[in-house]
C-alpha positions in Angstrom: 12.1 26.6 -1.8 10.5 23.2 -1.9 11.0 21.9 1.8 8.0 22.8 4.1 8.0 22.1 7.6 4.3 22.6 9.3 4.7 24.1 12.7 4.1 20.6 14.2 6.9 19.3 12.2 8.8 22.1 13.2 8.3 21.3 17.2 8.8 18.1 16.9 12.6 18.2 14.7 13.7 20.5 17.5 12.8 18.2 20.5 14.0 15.3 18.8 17.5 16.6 17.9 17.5 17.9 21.6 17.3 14.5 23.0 18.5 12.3 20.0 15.7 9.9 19.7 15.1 7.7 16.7 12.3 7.4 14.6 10.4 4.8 12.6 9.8 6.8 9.0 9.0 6.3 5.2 9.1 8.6 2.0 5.1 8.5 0.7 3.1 10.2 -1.1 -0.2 11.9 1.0 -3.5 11.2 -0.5 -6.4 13.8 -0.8 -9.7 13.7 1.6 -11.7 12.3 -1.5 -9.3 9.3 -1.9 -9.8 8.2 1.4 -13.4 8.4 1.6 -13.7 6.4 -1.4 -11.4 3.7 -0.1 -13.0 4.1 3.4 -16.4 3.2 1.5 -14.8 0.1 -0.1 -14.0 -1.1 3.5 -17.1 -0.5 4.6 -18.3 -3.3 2.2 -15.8 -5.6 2.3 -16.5 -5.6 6.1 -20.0 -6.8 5.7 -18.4 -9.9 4.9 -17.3 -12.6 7.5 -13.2 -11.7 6.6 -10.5 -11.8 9.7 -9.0 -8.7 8.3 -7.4 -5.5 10.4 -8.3 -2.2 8.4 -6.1 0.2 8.0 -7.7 3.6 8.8 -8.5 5.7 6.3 -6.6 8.2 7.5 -3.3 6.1 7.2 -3.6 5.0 3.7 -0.9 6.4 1.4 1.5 5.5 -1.3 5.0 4.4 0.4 7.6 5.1 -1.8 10.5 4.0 0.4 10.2 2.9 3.8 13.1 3.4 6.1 12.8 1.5 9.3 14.1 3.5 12.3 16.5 6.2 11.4 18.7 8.4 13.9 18.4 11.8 14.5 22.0 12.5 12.3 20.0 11.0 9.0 17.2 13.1 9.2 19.1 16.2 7.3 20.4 13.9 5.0 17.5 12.4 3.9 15.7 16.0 3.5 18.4 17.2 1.6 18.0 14.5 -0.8 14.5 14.6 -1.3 14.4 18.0 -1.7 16.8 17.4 -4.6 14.9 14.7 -6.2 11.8 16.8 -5.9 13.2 20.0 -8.2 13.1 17.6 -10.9 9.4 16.8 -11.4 6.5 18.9 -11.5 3.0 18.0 -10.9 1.7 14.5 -12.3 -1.8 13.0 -12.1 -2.7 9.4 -10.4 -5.5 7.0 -11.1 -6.2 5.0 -8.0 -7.7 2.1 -9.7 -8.1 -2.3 -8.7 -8.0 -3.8 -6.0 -5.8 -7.3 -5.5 -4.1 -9.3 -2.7 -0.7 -10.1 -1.7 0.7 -12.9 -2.0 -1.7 -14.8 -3.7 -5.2 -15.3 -4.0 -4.5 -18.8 -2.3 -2.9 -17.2 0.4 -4.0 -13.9 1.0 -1.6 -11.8 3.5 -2.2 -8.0 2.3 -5.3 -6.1 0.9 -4.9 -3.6 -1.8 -5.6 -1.1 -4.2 -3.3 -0.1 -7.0 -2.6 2.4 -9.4 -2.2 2.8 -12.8 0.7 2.7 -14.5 2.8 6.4 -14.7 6.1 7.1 -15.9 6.5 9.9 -13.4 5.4 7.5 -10.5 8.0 5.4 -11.4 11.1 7.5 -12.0 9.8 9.3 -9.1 10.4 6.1 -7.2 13.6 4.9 -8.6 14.8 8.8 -8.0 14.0 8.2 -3.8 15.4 4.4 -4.1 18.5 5.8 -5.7 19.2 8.9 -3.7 18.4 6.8 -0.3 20.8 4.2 -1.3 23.6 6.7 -1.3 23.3 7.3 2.7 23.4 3.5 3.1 19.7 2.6 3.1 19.7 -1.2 1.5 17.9 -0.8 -1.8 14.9 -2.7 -2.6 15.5 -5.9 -4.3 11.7 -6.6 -5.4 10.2 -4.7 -8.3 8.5 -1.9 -7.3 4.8 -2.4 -7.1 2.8 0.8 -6.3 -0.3 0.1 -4.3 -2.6 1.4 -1.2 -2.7 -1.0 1.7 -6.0 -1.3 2.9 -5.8 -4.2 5.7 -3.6 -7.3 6.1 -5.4 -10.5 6.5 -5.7 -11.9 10.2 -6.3 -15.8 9.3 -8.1 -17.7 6.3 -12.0 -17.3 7.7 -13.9 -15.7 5.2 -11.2 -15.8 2.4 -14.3 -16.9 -0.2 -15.8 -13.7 0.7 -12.8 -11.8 0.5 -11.6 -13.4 -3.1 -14.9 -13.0 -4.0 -15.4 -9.0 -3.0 -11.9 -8.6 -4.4 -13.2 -9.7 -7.9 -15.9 -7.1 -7.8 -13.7 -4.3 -7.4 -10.6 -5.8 -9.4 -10.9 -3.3 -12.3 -12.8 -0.2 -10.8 -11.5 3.0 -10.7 -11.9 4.8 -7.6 -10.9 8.3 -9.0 -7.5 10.6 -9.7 -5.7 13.2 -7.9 -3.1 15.5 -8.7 0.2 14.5 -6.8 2.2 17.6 -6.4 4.5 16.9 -2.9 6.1 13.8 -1.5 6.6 13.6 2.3 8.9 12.3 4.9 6.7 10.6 7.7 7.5 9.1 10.6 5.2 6.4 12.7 4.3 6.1 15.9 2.5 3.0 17.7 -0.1 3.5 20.2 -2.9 1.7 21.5 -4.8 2.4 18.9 -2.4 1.4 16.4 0.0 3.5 14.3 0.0 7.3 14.1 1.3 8.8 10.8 2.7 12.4 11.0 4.1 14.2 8.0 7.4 15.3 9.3 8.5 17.3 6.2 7.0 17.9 2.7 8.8 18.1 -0.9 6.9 20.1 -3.5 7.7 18.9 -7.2 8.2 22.2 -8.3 9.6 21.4 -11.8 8.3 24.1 -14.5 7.4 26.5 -11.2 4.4 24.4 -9.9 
């Protein structure tokens, strides 16, 4: 069986099919306590810098593989069911979290990243979730798939020499791999203190009895 439900998850699916509320949600993948720290480090120094940029807290940061937008309590089966699907076909793969860049453009900066380096697995993975999404109506991306780790969108232009400049340093570092062996359905939640990420269900690729 490769759907896990923590007891949290669990809870929370029964309330919300009680009173049929909606979610905001996204297919990612989690990323380990080392990860983190090592991007939480490369915020730290990008923020002695004078940049206008909102972090993303470590805690947040993860590989989104499909986001959804807000979905209705009826989808949320459907979606399991096809990611637990997807997920019987691969087995454990290993990432490289590696570079960091901006999007757009380095002339106008919007989004600050870090990548990944290229895998095979990551990609069919992706196209698997894009595919098997599509076929419950979810609009399928039209841009290339880019796989990358948010780590704070730009607020306005001040500091963007810094920030170009900081980016440069780090633009072919490695910052270490992990073994990804689960995708996740998670939904959002905004508070005061920004978003709240909450796993609501895990997929273990179990492929080869991994």
């Amino acid at each position: 069986m490769v759907l896990c439900y923590s007891i949290e998850s669990v809870e929370w699916m029964t309330g919300y099919e009680k009173h049929n509320e909606a979610l905001r949600s996204f297919i990612a993948i989690e990323l380990p306590g080392s990860i983190q720290s090592a991007l939480s480090d490369i915020q730290r120094d990008f923020k002695k810098s004078d940049v206008d940029v909102r972090w993303v807290r470590p805690e947040n940061i993860h590989l989104t593989l499909k986001f959804l937008g807000t979905i209705e309590e009826s989808m949320v089966r459907k979606i399991t069911d096809v990611l637990e699907k997807i997920s019987v076909n691969y087995g454990t793969f290993t990432m490289t979290v590696s570079g960091v860049g901006v999007f757009p453009n380095v002339r106008a900066p919007r989004v600050v990243w870090v990548g990944t380096k290229e895998s095979d697995m990551l990609i069919g993975l992706q196209r698997d979730v894009e595919e098997g999404l599509e076929s419950l109506g979810f609009e399928r991306e039209k841009r290339k798939y880019t796989a990358h780790l948010t780590l704070g969108r730009v607020k306005s232009s001040r500091g963007k020499g810094a920030l170009m400049e900081k980016a440069e340093t780090y633009r072919e570092r490695d910052f270490g791999s992990f073994d990804v062996r689960a995708i996740s359905l998670m939904k959002s939640d905004l508070g005061p203190a920004g978003a709240k990420y909450t796993r609501v269900a895990e997929f273990r690729l179990s492929r080869g009895g991994l």
